[in-house]
VOGU-3710 file (C-alpha; in Angstrom, 3 decimals, decimal comma):
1> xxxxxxxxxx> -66,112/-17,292/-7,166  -63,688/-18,364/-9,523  -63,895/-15,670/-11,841  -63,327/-13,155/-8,685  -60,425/-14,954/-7,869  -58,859/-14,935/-11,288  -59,709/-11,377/-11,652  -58,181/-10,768/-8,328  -54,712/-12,961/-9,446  -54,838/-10,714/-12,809
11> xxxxxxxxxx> -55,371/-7,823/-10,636  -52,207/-8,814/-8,360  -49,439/-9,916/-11,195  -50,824/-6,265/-13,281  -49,698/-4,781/-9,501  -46,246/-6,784/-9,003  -45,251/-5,759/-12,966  -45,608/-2,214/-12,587  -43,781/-2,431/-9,635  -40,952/-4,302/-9,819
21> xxxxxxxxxx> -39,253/-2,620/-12,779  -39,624/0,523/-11,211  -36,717/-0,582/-8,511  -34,287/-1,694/-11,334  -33,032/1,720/-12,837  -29,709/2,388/-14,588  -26,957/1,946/-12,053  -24,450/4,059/-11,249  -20,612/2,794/-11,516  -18,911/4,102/-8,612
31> xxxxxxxxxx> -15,521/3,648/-6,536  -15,243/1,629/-3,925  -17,323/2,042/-0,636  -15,254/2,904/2,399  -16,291/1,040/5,393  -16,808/3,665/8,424  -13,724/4,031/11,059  -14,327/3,342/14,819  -15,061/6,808/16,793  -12,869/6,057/19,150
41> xxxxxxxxxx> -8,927/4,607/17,636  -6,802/2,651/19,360  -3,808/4,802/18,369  -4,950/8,336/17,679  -3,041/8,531/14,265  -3,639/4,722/12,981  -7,703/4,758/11,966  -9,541/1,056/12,388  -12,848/-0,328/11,012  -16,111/0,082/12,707
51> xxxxxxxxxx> -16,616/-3,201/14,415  -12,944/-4,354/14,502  -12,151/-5,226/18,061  -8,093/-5,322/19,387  -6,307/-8,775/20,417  -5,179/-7,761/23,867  -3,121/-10,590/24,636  -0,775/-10,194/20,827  -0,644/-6,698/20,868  2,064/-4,306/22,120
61> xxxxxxxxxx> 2,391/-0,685/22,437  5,228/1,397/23,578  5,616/4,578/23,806  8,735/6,913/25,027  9,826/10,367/24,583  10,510/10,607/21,245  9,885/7,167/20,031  6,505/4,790/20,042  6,477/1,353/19,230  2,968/-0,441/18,118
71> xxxxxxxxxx> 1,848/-3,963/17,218  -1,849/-3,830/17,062  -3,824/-7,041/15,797  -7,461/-6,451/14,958  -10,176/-8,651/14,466  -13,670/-8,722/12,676  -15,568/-9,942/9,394  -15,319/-7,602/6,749  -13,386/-8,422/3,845  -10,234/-7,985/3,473
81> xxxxxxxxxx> -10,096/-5,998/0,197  -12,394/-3,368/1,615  -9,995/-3,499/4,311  -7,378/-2,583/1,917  -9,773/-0,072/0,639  -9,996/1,736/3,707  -6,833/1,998/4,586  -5,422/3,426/1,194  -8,467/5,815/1,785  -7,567/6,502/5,178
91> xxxxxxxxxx> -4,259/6,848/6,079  -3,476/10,264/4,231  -6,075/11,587/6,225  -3,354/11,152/8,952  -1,157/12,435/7,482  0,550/9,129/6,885  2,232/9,091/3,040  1,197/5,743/0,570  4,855/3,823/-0,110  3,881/0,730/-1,470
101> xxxxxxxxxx> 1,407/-2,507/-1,621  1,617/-6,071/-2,195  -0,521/-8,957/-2,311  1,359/-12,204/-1,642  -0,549/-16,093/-0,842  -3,751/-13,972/0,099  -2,175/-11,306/2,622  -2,795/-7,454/1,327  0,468/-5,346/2,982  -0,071/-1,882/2,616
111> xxxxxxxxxx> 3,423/0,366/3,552  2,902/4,049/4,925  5,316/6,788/6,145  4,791/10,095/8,264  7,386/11,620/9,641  10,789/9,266/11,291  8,164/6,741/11,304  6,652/4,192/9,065  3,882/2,139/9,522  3,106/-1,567/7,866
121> xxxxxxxxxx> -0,696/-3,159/7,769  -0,896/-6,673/6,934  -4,536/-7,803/6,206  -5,383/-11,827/6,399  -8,111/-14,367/6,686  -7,932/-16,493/10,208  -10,138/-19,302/11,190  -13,532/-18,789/12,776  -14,413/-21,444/14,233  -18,304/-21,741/14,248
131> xxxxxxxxxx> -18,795/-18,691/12,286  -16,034/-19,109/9,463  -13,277/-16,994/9,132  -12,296/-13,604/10,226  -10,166/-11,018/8,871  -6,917/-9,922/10,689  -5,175/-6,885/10,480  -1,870/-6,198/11,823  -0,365/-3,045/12,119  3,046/-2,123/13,049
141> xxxxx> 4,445/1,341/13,722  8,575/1,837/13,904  11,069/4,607/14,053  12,545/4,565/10,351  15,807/4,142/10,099
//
């Protein structure tokens, strides 16, 4: 018996060494991945993250002929330089144009413009409570002046 097992254990290891290098390749270097947007935006120019749910009860939206004003906070648990990452990604698609970015104490601010409007997203860490901390995003859309 214990020469079946040791032939079986020789058998197994042989097995688990052709295997495993098999699954570690060359890897490819590639940009960043873009996390997906939710089907259905809260503003239909001003793309979110999948998963990213709106703060009801801080967040304003006006809207009159000629003019909208919008202060959107979103919440949810990816981080917040893919966050960044998406929205640099993102935004053009709208046709909003890139002005500027900062990062300042931990908060990404991304600046976009389209139009007599222009459009700030502000990207932070909050506390979680039980499940650590969640990212923030706040964006704000004014009439340029």
């Amino acid at each position: 018996m214990t020469r079946m097992r040791l032939g079986s254990t020789a058998a197994i290891l042989f097995l688990a060494a052709a295997i495993v290098p098999a699954g570690c390749g060359e890897k490819r270097v590639e940009g960043p991945t873009i996390l997906e947007k939710r089907d259905q935006p809260y503003v239909a120019d001003v793309p979110v993250p999948k998963d990213f749910e709106i703060d009801l009860r801080k967040s304003t939206y006006e809207n009159k002929p000629g003019s909208r004003y919008i202060k959107h906070i979103y919440i949810g648990k990816e981080s917040r330089i893919a966050i960044n990452n998406f929205y640099k990604e993102l935004m053009p698609e709208e046709e909003w144009s890139f002005v500027d970015e900062k990062l300042q104490n931990g908060i990404y601010t991304l600046n976009f413009e389209k139009g007599k409007e222009a459009c700030e997203v502000r990207i932070d860490n909050v506390p979680g409570g039980l499940f650590g901390p969640k990212t923030r995003i706040a964006v704000e859309v004014i009439e340029r002046k």
